[in-house]
C-alpha positions in Angstrom: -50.5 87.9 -39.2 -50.5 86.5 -35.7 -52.8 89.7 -34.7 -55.2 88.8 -37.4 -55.5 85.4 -36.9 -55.2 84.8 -32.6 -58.3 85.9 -31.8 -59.5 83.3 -34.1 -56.9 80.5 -34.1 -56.5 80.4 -29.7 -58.9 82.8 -28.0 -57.8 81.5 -24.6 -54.7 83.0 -24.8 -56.2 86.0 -27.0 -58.0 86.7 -23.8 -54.9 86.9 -21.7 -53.7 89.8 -23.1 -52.9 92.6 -21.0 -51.9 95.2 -23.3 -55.1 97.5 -24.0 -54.9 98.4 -27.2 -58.4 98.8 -29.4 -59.0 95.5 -31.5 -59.9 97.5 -34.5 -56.4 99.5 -34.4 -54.8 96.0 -33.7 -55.9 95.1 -37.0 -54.9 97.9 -39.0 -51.5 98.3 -38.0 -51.4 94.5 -38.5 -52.9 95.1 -42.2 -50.4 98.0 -42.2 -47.2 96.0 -41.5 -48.0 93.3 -44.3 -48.4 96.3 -46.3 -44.7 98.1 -45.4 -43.1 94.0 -45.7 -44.5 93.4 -48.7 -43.5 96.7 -50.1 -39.6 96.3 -48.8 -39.4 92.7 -50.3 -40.1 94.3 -54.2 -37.3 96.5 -53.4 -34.7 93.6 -52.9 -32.7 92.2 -55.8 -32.1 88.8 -57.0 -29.1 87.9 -55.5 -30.6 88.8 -52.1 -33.6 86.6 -52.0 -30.9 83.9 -53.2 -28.9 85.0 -50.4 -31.8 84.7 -47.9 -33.0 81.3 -49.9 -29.7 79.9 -48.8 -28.9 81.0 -45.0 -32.8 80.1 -44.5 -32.0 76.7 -45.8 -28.5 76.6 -43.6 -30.1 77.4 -40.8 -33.2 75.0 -41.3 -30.6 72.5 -41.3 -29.1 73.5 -38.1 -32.1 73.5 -36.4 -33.3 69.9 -37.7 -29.9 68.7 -36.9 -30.0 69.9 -33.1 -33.6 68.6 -32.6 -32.4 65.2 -33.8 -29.3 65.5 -31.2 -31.3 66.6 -28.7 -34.0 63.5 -29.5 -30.9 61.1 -29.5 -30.3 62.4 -25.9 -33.6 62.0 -24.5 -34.3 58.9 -26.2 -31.2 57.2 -23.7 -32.4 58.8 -21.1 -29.0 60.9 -20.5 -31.3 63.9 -18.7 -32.4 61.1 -16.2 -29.3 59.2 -15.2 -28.0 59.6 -11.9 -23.7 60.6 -11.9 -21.7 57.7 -10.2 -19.5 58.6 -7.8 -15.7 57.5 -8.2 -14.0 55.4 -5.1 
């Protein structure tokens, strides 16, 4: 998807791009690799997109969970305080 839609969604750093390979074969092996996912994912059973469901929600929770610690840090300005020295 990204090689569909940079070009379109950030052409600044479309343009930065220093790998020279043709636009038009860009997009077709893009096109190409939706087509191959989509095919693998009507291969998978039930219990495997229930399996994926779940470890996709446990690690959504994880990651929420260390943004909120990390916010909690920054918010008391931990990062910034200078260490006092012990006499």
């Amino acid at each position: 998807m990204a090689l569909l839609l940079l070009p379109r969604a950030n052409p600044k750093l479309f343009a930065e791009v220093t790998v020279s390979i043709p636009l038009l074969l860009q997009r077709a092996l893009a096109v190409l690799s939706i087509l191959c996912m989509a095919a693998l994912l009507t291969q998978i059973s039930l219990d495997t997109i229930e399996l994926l469901l779940f470890w996709t929600a446990i690690g959504t929770l994880l990651y929420f969970w260390s943004r909120r610690v990390a916010n909690r840090r920054t918010a008391g300005g931990v990062e910034h305080a200078e260490e006092t020295e012990l006499t």
